[in-house]
N, C-alpha and C positions, 0 to 999 in steps of 0.2 A: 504494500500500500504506500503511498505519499504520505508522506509527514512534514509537518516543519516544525522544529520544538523550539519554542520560545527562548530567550536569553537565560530565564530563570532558572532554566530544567539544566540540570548536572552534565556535563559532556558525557558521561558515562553513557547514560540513555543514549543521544544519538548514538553512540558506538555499540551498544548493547542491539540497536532495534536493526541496526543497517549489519549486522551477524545474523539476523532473524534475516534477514534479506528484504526488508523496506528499502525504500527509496526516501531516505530521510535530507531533510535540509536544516541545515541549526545557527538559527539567528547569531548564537554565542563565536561563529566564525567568519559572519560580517564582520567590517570593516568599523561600522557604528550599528548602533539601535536606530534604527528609522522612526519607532514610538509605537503604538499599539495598532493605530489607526491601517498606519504604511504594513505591517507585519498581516495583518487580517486582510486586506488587499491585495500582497501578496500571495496568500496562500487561497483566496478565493482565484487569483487571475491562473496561476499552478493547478488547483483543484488537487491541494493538499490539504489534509486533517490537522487543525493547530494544535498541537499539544502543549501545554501550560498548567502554571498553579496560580492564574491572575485571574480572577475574579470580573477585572474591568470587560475581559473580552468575552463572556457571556453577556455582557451589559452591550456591547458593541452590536451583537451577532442577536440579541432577543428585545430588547427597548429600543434600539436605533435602527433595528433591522438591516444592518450592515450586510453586503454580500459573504456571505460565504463557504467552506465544503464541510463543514463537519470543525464542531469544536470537542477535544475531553479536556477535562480539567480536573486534575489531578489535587486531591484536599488533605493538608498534613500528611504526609507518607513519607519516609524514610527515601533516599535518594536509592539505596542499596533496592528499594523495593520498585520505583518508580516506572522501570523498563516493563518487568513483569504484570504491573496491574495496567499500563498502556496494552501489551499485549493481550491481557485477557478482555479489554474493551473489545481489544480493535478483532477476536476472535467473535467472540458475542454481540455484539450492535454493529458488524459492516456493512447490513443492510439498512440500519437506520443514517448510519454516517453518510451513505450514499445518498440518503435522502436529507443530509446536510444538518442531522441533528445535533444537539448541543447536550454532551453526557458528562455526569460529573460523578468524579468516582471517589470513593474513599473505603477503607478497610472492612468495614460491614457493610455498604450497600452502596449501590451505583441509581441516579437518578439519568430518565434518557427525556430529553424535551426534542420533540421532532417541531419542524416548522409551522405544522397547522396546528400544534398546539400555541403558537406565539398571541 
């Protein structure tokens, strides 16, 4: 799958998901941060999955209705763990992803907001 993981997310992830054989891209090896806006723009114009622990880009992506392919966001979790519960998203919701959902995941439960729920 396409990924783009955010600044915040550990390099390890990127390394960890592009072993799983993604197609991952990681803000953390630009040049700068372009800011939240330019990064969700990015990965809608790509039609890559954002993966993040920011909050602001579900607020982007469901109150501003921002374009884009699929958000998870990832809520307090260990960086050691982060790879792995991206992965078990992106095994279980890629059909909602596909349909551009916005999933937020944490240790006991994952919530999935698809678009026509907006």
């Amino acid at each position: 799958m396409k990924l783009l993981l955010d600044a915040c997310m550990w390099p390890g992830v990127a390394s960890e998901l592009r072993s799983l054989g993604h197609d991952v891209a990681y803000v953390g090896e630009w040049d700068s941060d372009p800011g939240d806006e330019a990064i969700l723009d990015v990965a809608a114009r790509e039609q890559r999955v954002l993966v993040t622990l920011d909050k602001d880009f579900g607020t982007l992506a469901i109150f501003h209705r921002r374009p884009h392919a699929g958000v998870i966001r990832i809520i307090e979790e260990s960086v050691w763990l982060q790879a792995a519960m991206c992965q078990q998203v992106l095994d279980r919701h890629r059909e909602a992803l596909a349909a551009s959902a916005v999933i937020v995941v944490e240790r006991d439960r994952t919530r999935v907001r698809l678009p026509e729920d907006e």
